[in-house]
N, C-alpha and C positions, 0 to 999 in steps of 0.2 A: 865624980862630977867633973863634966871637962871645965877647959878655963873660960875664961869671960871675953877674953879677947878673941877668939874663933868664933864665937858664937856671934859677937858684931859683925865679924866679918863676912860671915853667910849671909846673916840679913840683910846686908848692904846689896850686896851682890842678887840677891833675891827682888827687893825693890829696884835696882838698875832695871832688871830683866824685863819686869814688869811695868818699868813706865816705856820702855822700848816696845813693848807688845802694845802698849795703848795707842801710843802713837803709830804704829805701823796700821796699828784696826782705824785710827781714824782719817788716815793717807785713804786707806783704801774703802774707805766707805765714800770720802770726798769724789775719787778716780770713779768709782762704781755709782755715783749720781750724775758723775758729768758724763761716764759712756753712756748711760741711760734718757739719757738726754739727747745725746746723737742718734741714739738707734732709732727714737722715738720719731726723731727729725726723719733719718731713713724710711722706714717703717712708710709713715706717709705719704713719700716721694712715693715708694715703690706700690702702694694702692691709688695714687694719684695716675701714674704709670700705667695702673694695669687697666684700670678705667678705660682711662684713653685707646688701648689696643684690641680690649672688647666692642670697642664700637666698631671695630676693622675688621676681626676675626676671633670666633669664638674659642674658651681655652677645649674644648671638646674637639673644635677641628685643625685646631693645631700641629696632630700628629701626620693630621693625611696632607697636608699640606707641605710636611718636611719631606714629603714621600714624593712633592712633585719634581723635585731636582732627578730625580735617577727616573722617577715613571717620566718622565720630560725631554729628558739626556737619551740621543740616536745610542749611549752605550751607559748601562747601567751601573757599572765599577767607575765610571769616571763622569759623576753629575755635575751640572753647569754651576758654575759658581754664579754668586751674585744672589739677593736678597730675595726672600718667596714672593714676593709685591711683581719682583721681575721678572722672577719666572713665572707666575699666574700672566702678566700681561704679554710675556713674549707666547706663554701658550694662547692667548685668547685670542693675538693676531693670526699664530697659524690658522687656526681655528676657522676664525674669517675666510684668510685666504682660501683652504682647503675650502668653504662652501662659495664663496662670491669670486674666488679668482685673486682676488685684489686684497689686502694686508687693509688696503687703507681706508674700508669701511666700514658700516656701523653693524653692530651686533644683532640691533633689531633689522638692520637690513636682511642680515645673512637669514635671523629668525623666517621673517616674512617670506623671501626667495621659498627656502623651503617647505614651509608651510603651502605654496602659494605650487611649487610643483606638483607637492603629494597631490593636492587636488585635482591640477591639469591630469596626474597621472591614472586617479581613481577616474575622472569623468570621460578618459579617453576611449570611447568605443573599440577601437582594435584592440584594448587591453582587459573588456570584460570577464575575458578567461582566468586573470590574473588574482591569483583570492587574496586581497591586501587586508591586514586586520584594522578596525574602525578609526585607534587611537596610535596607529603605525608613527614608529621615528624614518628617517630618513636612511639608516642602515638596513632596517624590515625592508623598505620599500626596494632599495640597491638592490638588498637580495631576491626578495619576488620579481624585481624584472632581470635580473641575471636569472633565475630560474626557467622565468618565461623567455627569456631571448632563448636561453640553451634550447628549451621545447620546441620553440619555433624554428630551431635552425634545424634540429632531428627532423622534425616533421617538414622541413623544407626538402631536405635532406633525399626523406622519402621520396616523395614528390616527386623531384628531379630523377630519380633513379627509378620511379614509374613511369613518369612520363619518358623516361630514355628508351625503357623496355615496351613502351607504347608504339612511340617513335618505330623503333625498330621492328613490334609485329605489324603495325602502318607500311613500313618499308615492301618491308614482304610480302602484305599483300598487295600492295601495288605492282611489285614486282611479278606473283600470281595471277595479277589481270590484264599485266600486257603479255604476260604469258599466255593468259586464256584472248586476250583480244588477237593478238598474234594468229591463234588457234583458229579461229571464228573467218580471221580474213581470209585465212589457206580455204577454208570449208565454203565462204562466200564465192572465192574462184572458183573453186572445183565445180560448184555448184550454177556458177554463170558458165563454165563450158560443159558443163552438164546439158543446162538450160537454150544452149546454140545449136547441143548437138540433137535433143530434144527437138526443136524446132526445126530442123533442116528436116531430121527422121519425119515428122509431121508433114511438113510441107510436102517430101516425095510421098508420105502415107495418102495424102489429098487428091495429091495428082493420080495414083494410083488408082485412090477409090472418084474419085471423077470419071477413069477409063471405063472403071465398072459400070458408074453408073449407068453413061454410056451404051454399053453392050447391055444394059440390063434392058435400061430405054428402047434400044431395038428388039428384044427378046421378047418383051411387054406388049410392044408393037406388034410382033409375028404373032401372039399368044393369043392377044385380045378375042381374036373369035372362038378360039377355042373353050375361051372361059365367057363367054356369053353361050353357048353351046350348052356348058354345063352347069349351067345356074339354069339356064331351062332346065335339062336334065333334073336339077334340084330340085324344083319348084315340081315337078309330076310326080317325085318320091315323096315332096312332104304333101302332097297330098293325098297319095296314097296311104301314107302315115296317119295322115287325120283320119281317113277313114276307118282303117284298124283304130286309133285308138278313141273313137265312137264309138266301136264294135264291143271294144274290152270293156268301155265304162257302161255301156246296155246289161255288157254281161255280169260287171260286178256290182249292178244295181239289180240283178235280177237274183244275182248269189244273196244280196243282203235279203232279200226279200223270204227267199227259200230259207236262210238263216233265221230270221225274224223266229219263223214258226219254233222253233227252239230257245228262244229266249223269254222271258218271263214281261207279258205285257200289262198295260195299264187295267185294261179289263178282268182278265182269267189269269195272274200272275202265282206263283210262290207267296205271294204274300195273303192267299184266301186263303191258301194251306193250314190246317188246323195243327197245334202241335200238339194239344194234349187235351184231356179232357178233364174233369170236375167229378171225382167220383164219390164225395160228399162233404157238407158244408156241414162244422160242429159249431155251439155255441165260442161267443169272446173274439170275432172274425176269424178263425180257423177254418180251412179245408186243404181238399186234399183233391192231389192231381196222381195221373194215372200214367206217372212216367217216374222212374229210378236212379239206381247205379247206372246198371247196365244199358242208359238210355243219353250218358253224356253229360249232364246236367249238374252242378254245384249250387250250393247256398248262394243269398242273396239275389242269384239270375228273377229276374220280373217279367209279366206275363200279362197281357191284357185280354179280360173276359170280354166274349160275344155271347148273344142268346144263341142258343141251342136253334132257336127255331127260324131268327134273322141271317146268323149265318156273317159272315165276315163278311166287311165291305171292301168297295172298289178302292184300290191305289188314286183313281182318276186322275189330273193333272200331275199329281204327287209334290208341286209347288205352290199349290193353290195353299190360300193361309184361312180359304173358306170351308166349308163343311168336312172339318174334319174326322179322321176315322172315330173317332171316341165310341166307345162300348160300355158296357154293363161298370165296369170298375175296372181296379189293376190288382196282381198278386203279388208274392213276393216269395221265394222258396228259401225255409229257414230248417228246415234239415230234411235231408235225402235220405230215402229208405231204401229196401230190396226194389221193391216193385211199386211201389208210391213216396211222394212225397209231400210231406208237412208244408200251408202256405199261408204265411200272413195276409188278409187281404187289406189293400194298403185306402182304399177310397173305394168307396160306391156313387155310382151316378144318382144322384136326386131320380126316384120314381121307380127304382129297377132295383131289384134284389136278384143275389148271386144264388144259383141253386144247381143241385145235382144234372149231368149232364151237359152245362154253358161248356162254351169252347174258349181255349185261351191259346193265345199267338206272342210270338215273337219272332219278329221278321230275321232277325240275325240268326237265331237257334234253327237246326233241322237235326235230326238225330241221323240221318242217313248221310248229307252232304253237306261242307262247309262252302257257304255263300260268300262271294267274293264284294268287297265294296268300297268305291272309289270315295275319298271327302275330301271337297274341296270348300274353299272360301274362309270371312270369319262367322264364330259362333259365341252366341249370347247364354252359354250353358248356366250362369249363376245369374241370370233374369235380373241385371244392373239395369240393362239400357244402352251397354255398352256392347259390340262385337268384336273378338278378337283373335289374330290366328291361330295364339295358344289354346284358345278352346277346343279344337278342334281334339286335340292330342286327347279330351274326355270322351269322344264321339269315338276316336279309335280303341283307345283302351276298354271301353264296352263292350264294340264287336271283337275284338281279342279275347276281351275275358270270356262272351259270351259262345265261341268255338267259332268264329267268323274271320277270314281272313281282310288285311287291306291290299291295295294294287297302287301304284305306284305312278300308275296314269291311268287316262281312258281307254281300252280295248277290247274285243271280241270277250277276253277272260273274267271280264268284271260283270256281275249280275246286279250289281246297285250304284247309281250315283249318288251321296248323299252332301248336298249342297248348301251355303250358310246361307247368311242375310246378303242379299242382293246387294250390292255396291253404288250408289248414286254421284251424279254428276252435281258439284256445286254451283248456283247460278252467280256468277260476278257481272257485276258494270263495270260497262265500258272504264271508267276509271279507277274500279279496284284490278283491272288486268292490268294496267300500269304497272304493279306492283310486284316485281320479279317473285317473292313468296307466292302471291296469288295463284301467279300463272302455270309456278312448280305443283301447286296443288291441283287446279286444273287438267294437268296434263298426265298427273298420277292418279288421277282419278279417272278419269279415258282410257287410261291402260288399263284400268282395275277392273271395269266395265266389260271390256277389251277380251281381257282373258276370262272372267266370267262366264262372258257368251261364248267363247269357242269352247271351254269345256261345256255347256249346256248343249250347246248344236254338235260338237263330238255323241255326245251321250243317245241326241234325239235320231242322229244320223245310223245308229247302230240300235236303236231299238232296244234301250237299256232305262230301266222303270229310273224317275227321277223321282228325289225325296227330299224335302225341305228339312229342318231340325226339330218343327214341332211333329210332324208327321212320320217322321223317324223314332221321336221319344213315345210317339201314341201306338205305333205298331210293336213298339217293344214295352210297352208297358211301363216305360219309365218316367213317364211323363208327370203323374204325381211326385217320384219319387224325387227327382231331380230337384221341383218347388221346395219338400222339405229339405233339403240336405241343404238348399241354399239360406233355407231360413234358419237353419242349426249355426 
């Protein structure tokens, strides 16, 4: 057991320690309520503080704003000293100046200038080319008209260097046309001493022929009897002449006459000629004719019966539109045999029956000889009302088909004239010939007339039988035929 006196002594020294600890914990609890007391004080101050500097600038843009000394500063490693308040105002007078010129005015001034450009700039006509965007800053704009000046200065550019190249092919040709004017004036002289020498040639040409005349003047003089001499002379040949050619035209009036008896006339012509005959009539309109192969003749050719006992009539006028030939009926030949042939018969006349024996004609057909036949005028072949030239070309195409020739005019060589519808003269009043149409039709109608007649008076002059179209279709038997094929 240790001794008693150590043991006090710890404890002693154990309580010191600990009233030293007590007081030191309450020094510093007192120290730690008074700093807390300051700081609190601070504290304050510095939210008192920062109040105040958020009304000026917010702590968000605080940093771009430390950024304005060096973005601010002509050199970025060396930014301008002095407070951001000083730098934002020294920047906002540049600012100014760089828009208004002048440091020393107002903001909304500079605002307005610009705003107040932009628009002069957009509403400026010489600048519509310029494509400015609607809500443009002042730099957009800088740069659209820097863009647009540069264009304009290329395209001036050109311009000037067209118009230089213009210039100079202007030059040239001016210079080409005093060349050619140059040209013109040499040619103008040459052409005035041409023109002198022209005219002097002339004037001794005058004199010249004046001399002649002259000498002709007295030639003329010596002559004159001689040629009254022979103009009598003249005058006892042409009358001699008349007399021969009185002689020649007795004589070739008396050749047509001697002619005549050879051509086929109105009374006794070719056209009483029978072509065939009827060598028996079967029941259903059939009969039969007494011609063949060997006799010329084809299907469809038409025929016009006569009585056996009447006998064929006269041609008489052959233009006459009165008593025409018409006969017993017509046929119509629908197939060719050896030595007969098969014939529809196409119409019978009211009161007359066809029978064994009757005689049938066709003025174009002859088995022995092709009959020659002139057509002239127009023809009403499809019985309109109408007459027209092209009919004619049916008139031909029959005598063709039916072994007959056409001619090409009127001559000795033609045995038939076959002639249209007569031509007539229109009557106008005195104030429908006023009328330039009128009087063209007038006058083509007088032609029409015109040539009419001389082909008729050719034909009568030559004793060549004349036939109108109906009396053409009744001698050939077509004349029914024609009516149906127009009603088909």
């Amino acid at each position: 057991m240790p001794p008693i006196q150590q043991q006090q002594t710890s404890r002693t020294g154990l309580i010191t320690a600990l009233v030293i600890s007590i007081v030191f914990a309450l020094g510093f609890l007192i120290w730690a309520f008074m700093s807390n007391a300051d700081l609190n004080k601070a504290q304050q101050a510095l939210e008192s503080q920062k109040a105040k500097y958020d009304k000026v600038i917010g702590a968000g843009s605080l940093g771009d704003l430390t950024n304005l000394q060096s973005q601010f500063s002509p050199d970025p490693e060396k930014p301008r000293s002095g407070t951001l308040v000083d730098v934002a105002a020294e920047q906002r007078a540049a600012l100014v100046k760089l828009i208004n010129g002048d440091a020393s005015g107002s903001e909304k001034k500079a605002v307005d200038d610009v705003n107040a450009a932009v628009a002069s700039i957009k509403a400026n006509p010489a600048l519509k080319d310029a494509t400015i965007p609607q809500n443009a800053g002042l730099t957009t704009v800088i740069k659209v008209l820097v863009a647009k000046a540069a264009s304009d200065a290329e395209n001036l550019a050109k311009a000037q260097a067209e118009a230089k190249a213009a210039n100079a092919n202007l030059q040239a040709a001016l210079a080409n046309q005093q060349a050619e004017i140059g040209k013109r004036d040499d040619a103008v002289k040459a052409a005035q001493t041409s023109a002198d020498k022209t005219v002097a040639d002339a004037k001794a040409a005058i004199d010249d022929k004046q001399k002649q005349v002259d000498d002709f003047a007295a030639k003329a003089a010596a002559s004159e009897k001689a040629l009254t001499d022979a103009q009598a002379q003249q005058q006892v040949e042409m009358q001699t002449a008349k007399a021969n050619l009185d002689k020649v035209k007795k004589d070739y009036d008396a050749l047509l006459v001697k002619y005549a008896q050879f051509k086929p006339n109105t009374k006794e012509s070719i056209v009483r000629n029978v072509d065939a005959t009827i060598t028996q009539v079967s029941a259903d309109n059939i009969c039969y004719i007494n011609l063949g192969f060997g006799d010329h003749i084809n299907s469809g050719m038409t025929f016009e019966v006569y009585g056996k006992n009447e006998g064929v009539p006269k041609l008489d006028s052959g233009s006459d539109i009165l008593n025409m030939p018409k006969g017993k009926g017509s046929l119509e030949v629908i197939n060719v045999g050896q030595n007969s042939s098969q014939c529809r018969i196409i119409t019978t006349t009211p009161g007359t029956t066809i029978s064994q024996g009757d005689l049938c004609v066709n003025i174009v057909y002859d088995r022995n000889i092709k009959p020659t036949f002139f057509v002239y005028g127009k023809f009403d072949m499809d019985q309109n009302g109408v007459a027209t030239e092209g009919e004619a070309d049916v008139i031909k195409n029959l005598i063709t088909r039916w072994g007959g020739k056409i001619a090409d005019k009127v001559s000795n060589d033609v045995d038939f004239v076959v002639m249209g519808k007569e031509p007539s003269v229109p009557l106008y009043t005195p104030d429908e010939l006023t009328s330039p149409l009128n009087a063209q039709k007038l006058a083509e109608a007088k032609a029409q007339v015109d040539a009419y007649d001389k082909i008729r008076n050719e034909a009568i002059s030559l004793h060549i039988p004349i036939m109108n179209q109906n009396r053409f279709l009744y001698y050939t038997g077509y004349f029914e035929t024609s009516k149906k094929v127009q009603a088909q």
